[in-house]
C-alpha positions, 0 to 999 in steps of 0.5 A: 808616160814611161812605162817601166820594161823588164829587160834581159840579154839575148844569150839569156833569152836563147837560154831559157826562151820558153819562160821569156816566151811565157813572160812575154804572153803577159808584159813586153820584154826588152831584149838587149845586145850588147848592152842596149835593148834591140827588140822587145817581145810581147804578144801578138794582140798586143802588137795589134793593138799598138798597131791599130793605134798608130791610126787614131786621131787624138783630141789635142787635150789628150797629148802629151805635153811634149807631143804639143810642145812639138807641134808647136814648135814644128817648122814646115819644109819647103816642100809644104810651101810648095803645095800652097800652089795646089790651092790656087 
């Protein structure tokens, strides 16, 4: 699921960036140079909980179609095959 992320150039931020940093208090906020978004601003409990996160075991029922879609569809390297002699 894409959630929507309000954006706003870099020269903007380094003009006003007491309302981004409030803004950021309360929604991430994409950064962009050059046209393209290159960091996102959000609070810092809101990073750890996203950091916290990237170490939680799902239940297969809880991904998304696309994660199982490529899990499926995953091919092992060849050095997968090469820890099969491990369990000999």
């Amino acid at each position: 699921m894409e959630l929507p992320l309000d954006k706003v150039t870099s020269s903007e931020v380094s003009k006003r960036f007491g309302y981004y940093y409030d803004e950021a208090m309360t929604h991430p906020i994409a950064v962009e140079r050059n046209g393209a978004a290159r960091v996102v601003m959000m609070s810092a409990a809101e990073y750890e909980r996203l950091a916290r996160l990237d170490h939680i075991a799902l239940a297969p029922e809880e991904l998304s179609n696309d994660a199982l879609r490529a899990i499926i569809n995953a091919e092992p390297t060849s050095e997968s095959y090469d820890n099969n002699k491990l369990l000999d």
